[in-house]
C-alpha positions in Angstrom: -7.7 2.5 20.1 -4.5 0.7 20.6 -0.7 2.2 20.1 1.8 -0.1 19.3 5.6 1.8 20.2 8.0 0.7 17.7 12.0 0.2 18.2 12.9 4.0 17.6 10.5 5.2 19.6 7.5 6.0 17.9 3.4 5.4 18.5 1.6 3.3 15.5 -2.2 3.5 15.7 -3.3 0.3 15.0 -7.1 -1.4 14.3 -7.9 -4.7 15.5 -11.1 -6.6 14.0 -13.0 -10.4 14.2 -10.9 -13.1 15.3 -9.2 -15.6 13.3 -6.1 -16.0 11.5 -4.4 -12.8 11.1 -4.5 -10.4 8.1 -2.5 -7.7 8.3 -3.2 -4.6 5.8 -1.3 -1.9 4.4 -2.5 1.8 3.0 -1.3 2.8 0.1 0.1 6.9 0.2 -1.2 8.8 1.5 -4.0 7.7 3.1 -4.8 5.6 6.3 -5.6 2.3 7.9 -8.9 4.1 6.7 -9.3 3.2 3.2 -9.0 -0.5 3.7 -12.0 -0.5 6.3 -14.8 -1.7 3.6 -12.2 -4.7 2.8 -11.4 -5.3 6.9 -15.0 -5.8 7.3 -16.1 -8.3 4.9 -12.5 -9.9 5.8 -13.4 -10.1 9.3 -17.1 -11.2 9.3 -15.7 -14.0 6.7 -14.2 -15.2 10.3 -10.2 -13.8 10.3 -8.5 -11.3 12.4 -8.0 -7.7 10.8 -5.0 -6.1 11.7 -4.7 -2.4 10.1 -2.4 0.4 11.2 -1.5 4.0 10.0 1.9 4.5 8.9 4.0 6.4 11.0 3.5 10.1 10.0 0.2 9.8 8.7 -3.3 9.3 10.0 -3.2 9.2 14.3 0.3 8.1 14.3 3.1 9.9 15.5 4.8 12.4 13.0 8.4 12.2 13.4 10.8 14.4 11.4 12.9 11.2 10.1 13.2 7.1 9.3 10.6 6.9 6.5 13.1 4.8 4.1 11.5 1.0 3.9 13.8 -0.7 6.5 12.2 1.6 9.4 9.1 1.2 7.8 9.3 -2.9 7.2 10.9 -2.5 11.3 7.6 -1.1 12.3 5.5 -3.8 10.5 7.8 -6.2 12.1 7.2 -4.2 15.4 2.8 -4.4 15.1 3.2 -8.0 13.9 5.1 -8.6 17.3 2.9 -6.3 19.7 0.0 -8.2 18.3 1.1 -11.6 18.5 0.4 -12.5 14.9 1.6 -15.7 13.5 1.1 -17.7 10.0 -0.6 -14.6 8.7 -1.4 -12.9 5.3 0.2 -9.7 4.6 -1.6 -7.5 2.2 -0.1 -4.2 0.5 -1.3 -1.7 -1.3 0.2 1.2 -3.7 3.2 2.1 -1.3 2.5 -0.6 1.4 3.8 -3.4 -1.0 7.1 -2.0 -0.9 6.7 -3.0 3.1 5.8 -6.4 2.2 8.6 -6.7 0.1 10.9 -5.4 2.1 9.5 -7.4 5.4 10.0 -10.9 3.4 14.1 -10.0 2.3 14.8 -8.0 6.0 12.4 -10.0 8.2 12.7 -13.6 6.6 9.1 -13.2 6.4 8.7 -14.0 9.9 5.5 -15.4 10.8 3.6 -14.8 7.2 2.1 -17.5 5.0 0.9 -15.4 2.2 1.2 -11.8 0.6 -0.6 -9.8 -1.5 0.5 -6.7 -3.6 -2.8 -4.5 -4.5 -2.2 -1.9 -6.9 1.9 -2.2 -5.8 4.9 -0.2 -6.5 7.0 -2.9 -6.1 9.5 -4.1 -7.4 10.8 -0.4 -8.8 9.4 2.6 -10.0 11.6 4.6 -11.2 12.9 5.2 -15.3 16.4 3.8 -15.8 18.3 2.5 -18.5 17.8 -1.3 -16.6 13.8 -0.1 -16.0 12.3 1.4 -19.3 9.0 1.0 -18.6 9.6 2.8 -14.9 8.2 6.6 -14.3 10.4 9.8 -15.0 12.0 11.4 -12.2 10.9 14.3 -13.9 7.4 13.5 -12.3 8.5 12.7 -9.2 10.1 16.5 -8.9 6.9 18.0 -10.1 4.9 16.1 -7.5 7.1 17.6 -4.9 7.4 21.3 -6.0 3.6 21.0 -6.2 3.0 19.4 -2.6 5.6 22.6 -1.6 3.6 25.3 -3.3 0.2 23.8 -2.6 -0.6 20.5 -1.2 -4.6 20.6 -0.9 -4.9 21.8 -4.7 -2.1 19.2 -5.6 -4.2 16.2 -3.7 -7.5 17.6 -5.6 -5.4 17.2 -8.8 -3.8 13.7 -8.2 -6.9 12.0 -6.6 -8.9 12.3 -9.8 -6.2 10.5 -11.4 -5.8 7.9 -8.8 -9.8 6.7 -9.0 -9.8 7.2 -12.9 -12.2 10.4 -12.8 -12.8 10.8 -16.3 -11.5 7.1 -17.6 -14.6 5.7 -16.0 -18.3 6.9 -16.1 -19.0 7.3 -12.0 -15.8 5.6 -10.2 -16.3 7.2 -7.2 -18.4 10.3 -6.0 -17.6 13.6 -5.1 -18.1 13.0 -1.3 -15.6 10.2 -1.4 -12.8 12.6 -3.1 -13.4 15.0 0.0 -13.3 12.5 2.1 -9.8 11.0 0.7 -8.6 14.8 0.3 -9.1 14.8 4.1 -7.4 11.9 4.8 -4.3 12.9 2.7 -4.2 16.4 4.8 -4.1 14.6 8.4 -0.9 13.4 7.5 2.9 15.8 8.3 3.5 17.5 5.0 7.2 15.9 5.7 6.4 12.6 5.9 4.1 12.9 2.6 6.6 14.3 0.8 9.3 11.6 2.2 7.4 8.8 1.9 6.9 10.1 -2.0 10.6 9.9 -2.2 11.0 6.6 -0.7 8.4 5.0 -3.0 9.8 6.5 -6.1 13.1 5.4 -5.8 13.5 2.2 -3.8 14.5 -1.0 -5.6 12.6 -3.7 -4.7 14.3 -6.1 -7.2 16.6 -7.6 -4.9 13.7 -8.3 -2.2 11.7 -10.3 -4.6 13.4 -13.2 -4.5 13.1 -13.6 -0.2 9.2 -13.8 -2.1 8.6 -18.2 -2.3 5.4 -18.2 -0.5 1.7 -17.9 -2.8 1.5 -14.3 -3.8 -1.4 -12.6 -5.0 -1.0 -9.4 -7.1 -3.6 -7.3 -8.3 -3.3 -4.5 -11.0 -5.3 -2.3 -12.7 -4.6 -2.4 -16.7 -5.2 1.8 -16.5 -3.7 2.5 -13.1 -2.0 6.4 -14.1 -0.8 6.4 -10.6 1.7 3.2 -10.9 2.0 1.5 -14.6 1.4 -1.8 -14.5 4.3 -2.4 -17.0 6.6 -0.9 -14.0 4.8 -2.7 -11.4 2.1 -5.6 -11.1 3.5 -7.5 -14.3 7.4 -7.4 -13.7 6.7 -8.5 -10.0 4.4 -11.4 -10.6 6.9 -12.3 -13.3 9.8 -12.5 -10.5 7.7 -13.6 -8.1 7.7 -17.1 -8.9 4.8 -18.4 -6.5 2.6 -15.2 -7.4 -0.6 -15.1 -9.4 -1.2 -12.3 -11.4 -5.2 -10.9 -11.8 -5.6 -7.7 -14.0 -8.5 -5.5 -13.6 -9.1 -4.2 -17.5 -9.3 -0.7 -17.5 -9.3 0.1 -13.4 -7.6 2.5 -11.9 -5.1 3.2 -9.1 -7.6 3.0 -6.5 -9.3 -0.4 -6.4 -10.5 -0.1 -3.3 -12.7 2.5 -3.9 -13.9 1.7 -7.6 -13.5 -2.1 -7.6 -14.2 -2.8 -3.9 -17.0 -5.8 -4.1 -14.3 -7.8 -7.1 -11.4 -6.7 -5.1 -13.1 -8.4 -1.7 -14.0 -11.3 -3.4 -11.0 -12.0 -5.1 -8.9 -11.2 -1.5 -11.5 -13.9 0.1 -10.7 -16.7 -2.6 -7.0 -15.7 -1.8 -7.4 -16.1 2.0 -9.3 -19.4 1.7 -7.3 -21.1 -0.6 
């Protein structure tokens, strides 16, 4: 187990696997370095260096009250990338951990990265607007919130069918694998759950994506309930202007889980080419 401190003072649990040119892998909310362990593995035997690391407030991290807005969190990417020596590396977000991309290319002049990747992202903006039609409603965003208040286990049992596509698909993921995300969710500070919530809802990536100009890889499922794709995966490969856009017809939020063998394959091609 290694803990990286960050620049305000804070422990980041981080995973280091294989050796190799660096990968460095974001969770999505609210989850952990966890959920990308399948990927990190097939990654790392395939001969690269898997870095993976909980965001602060979730997972074995520390669980301060404060600083989950995308700068602090982009500064503690910035602060693992450092600790672990990583240079001319591929940075790979997804759900919520492309916003840290994003924001780690326009804050951090994409220090030390030579690709990026945007898995299931809710970059560049997620929230309805008059200048973002196809964004979500705040109105959701409050109902997440008051649920999470009232009752956060039966709100995560809830939103986790949605986010593996229980119901689109035939058998996207089993019932063990629910728990086990479930549990996940709960090992993270109900306020950094519900702030990290807020700070993916209503950040505006639009102004990072043009600090974007190295190859770009952006992954979307065409059902994803979680994050549109017409708020998220095609608008940012469209201003992206080195990205290339793959859509998974009819997946869900969580390709990690239900498209995990595609997903590693098409990261692999990525890495290699």
């Amino acid at each position: 187990m290694t803990m990286i401190p960050t620049r305000d003072g804070q422990a980041i649990y981080v995973k280091q696997w294989g050796d190799g040119r660096p990968v460095v892998l974001l969770h999505g909310w609210p989850l952990s370095a966890d959920s990308w362990d399948f990927h990190a593995m097939k990654i790392a035997d395939a001969g690269y260096r898997v870095i993976s690391y909980d965001r602060r407030g979730f997972g074995r991290s520390d669980q301060p009250f404060g600083n989950y807005d995308y700068d602090s969190l982009s500064d503690d990417l910035s602060d693992v990338m450092t600790a672990m020596s990583v240079e001319d590396a591929t940075i790979i977000g997804f759900s919520m951990g492309g916003g840290e991309v994003a924001r780690y290319m326009s804050r951090h002049a994409g220090r030390h990265v030579k690709q990026c990747g945007l898995i299931s992202s809710i970059v560049p903006y997620m929230l309805k607007g008059d200048d973002n039609p196809n964004g979500v409603d705040q109105s959701v965003f409050d109902e997440m919130t008051e649920s999470m208040l009232t009752d956060r286990p039966k709100f995560f049992a809830n939103f986790f069918k949605d986010f593996y596509g229980v119901g689109e698909m035939s058998h996207p993921v089993s019932d063990e694998y629910l728990q086990w995300t479930r549990t996940v969710a709960m090992q993270a500070s109900l306020k950094a759950t519900l702030a990290c919530a807020k700070s993916f809802a209503t950040t505006d990536f639009r102004l990072d994506l043009p600090a974007i100009t190295i190859p770009t890889l952006v992954i979307h499922g065409t059902q994803d309930a979680i994050v549109p794709i017409d708020a998220s995966g095609r608008p940012a490969a469209e201003a992206i202007t080195s990205a290339t856009l793959k859509e998974y017809d009819g997946a869900p939020h969580g390709l990690l889980a239900t498209h995990k063998d595609q997903l590693a394959d098409d990261l692999l091609a990525f890495l290699r080419s």
